[in-house]
C-alpha positions in Angstrom: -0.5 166.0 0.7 -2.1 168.9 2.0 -0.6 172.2 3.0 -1.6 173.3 6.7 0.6 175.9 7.9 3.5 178.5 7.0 6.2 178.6 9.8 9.1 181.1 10.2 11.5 178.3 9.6 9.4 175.2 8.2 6.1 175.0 6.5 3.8 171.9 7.6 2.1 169.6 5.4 -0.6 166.6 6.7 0.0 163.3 4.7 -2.8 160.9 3.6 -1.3 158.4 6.1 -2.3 160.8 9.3 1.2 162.0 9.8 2.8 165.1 9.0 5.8 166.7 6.9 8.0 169.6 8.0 9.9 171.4 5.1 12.5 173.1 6.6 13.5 176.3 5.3 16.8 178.7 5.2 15.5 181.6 7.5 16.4 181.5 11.0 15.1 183.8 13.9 17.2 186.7 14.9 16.6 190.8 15.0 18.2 193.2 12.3 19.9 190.5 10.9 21.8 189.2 13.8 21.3 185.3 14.8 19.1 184.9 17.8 17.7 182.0 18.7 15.3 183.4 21.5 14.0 185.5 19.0 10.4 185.4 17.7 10.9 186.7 14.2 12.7 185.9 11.1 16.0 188.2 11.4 17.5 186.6 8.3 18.0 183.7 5.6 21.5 181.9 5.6 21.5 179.3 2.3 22.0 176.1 3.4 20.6 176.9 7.0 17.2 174.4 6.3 19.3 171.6 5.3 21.8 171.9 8.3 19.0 172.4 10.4 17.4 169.2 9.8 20.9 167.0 9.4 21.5 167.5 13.0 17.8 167.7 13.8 17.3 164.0 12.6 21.1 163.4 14.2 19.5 164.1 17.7 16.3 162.8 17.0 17.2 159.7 16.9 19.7 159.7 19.6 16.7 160.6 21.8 14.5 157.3 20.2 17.5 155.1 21.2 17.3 156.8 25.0 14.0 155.9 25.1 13.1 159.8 25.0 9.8 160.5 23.4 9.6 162.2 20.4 7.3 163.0 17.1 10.4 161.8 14.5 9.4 159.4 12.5 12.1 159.3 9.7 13.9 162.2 7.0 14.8 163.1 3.8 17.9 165.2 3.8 17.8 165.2 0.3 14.1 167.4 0.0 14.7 168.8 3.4 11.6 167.4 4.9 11.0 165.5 8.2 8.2 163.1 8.9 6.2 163.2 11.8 3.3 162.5 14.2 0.5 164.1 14.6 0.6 165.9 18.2 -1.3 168.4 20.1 0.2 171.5 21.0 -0.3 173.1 24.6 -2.6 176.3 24.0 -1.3 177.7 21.2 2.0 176.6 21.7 5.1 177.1 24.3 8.8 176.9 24.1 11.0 175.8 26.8 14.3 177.1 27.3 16.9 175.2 29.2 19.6 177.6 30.1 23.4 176.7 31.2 24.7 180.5 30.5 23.8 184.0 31.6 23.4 185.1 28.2 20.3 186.8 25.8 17.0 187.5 27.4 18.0 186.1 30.7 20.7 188.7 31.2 18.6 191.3 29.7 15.7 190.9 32.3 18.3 190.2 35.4 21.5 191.8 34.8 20.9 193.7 37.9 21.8 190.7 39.5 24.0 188.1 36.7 26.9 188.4 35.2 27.1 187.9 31.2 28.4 184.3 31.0 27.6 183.2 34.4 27.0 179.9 34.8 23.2 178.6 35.2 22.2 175.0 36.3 19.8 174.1 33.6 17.5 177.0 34.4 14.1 176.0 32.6 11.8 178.9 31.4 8.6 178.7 29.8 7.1 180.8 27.6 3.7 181.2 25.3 4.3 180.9 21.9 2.8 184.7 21.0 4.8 187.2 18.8 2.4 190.1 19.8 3.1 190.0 23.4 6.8 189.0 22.9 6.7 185.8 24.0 6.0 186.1 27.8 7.2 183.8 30.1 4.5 181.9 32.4 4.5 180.3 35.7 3.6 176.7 35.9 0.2 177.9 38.3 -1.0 180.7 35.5 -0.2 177.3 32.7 -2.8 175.6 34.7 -5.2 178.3 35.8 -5.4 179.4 31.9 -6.1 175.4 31.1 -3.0 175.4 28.6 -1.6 172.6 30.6 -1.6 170.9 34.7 0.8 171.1 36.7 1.6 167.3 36.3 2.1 167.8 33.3 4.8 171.0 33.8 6.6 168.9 36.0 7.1 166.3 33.3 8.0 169.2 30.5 10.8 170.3 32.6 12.4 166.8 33.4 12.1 166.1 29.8 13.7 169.4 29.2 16.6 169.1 31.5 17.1 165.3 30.4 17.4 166.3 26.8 19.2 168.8 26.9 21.7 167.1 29.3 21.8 164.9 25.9 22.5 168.0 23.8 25.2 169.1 26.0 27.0 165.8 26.2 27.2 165.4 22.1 28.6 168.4 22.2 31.3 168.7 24.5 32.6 165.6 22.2 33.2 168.3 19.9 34.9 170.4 22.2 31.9 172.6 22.4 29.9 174.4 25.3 26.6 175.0 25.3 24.8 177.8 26.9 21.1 178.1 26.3 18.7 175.4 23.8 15.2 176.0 23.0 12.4 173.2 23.0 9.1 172.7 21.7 6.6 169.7 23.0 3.3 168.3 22.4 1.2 165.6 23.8 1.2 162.4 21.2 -0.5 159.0 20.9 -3.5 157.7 22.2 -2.6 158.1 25.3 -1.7 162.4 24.7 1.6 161.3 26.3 4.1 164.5 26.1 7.0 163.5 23.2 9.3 166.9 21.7 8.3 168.0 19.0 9.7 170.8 16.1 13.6 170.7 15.8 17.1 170.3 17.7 19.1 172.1 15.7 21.7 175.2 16.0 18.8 177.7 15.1 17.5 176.5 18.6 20.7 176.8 20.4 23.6 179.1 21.5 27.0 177.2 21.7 30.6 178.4 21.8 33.5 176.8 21.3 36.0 178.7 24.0 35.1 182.1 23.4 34.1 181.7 20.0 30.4 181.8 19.1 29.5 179.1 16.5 26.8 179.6 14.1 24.3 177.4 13.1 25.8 176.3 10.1 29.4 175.8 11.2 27.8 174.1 14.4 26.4 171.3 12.3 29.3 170.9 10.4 31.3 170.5 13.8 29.1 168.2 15.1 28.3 166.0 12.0 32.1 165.7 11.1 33.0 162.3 10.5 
């Protein structure tokens, strides 16, 4: 296989077959070594955090196959923490949607004037460009289409798949008797027919959740959830 690209939490690989292979790794994204999963930069490395990341990655992966939910999973190997996928396009350089249910993080840093911490959101999508020099900016869906990154069509269907999926998320786990406030998404178009599937991850590196008051990390979260 060949190597193509060194990520923040997963390196890439392209197989002879076409398809491709995410390692996952144990860094997460976070500032001064606090968890953050808006965050655009590694912040810290908890062991075990690649291999929980892609248990409950492959976990929701496949509950979005059986939905009928496009995705790039193609199958996963726990054991070498790598994930097979498809090939897919990105939009630009990359964006990451952010379906929030909370006032928490960014949100409440940028409009505290006028949210409480905690309020409650109704699956408030954002997206922004994938771009650690400018900090991530967020983008409207007419600057997406005026920059050629992606139509509006096409925006319309990222945030239905957004709020659909994540409506998923949520569901799994309030089983667990857990709340979540914000998830982060990644997409890309896929197939023949550049059809828009997720791509990247679902795992608690992409998500806040609480359970009560109670923040639950990343690794507990995946225990939680994955608990027979």
């Amino acid at each position: 296989m060949e190597f193509v690209y060194k990520g923040k939490t997963k390196d890439v690989y392209k197989l002879e077959d076409g398809n491709y292979l995410l390692k996952f790794k144990d860094d997460v994204t976070g500032e001064n070594g606090v968890f953050d999963p808006g965050a655009n930069t590694v912040g810290l490395s908890i062991e075990g955090a690649g291999k929980a990341g892609l248990r409950l990655t492959t976990f929701f992966f496949k509950k979005m196959n059986e939905k009928g939910i496009p995705t790039h999973f193609v199958d996963s190997d726990i054991d070498n923490n790598t994930m097979t996928v498809l090939p897919a396009s990105l939009f630009g350089k990359g964006v990451e949607v952010i379906c929030r249910y909370r006032a928490v993080g960014s949100f409440l840093r940028r409009y505290g004037m006028y949210a409480e911490e905690g309020q409650k959101l109704d699956s408030y999508v954002e997206v922004t460009l994938k771009d650690d020099d400018r900090n991530d900016p967020l983008i409207t869906d007419e600057a997406l289409e005026m920059l050629g990154i992606m139509t509006k069509e096409e925006y319309k269907v990222l945030v239905d798949l957004t709020k659909e999926i994540g409506a998923v998320v949520k569901e799994e786990l309030a089983k667990k008797d857990l709340e979540l406030y914000d998830i982060k998404f990644e997409f890309g178009r896929v197939g023949e027919d550049n059809h828009i599937a997720l791509i990247d991850e679902i795992s608690g590196g992409n998500m806040r959740a609480f359970m009560g008051d109670e923040y639950i990390e990343p690794l507990k979260l995946e225990q939680i959830m994955l608990k027979d």
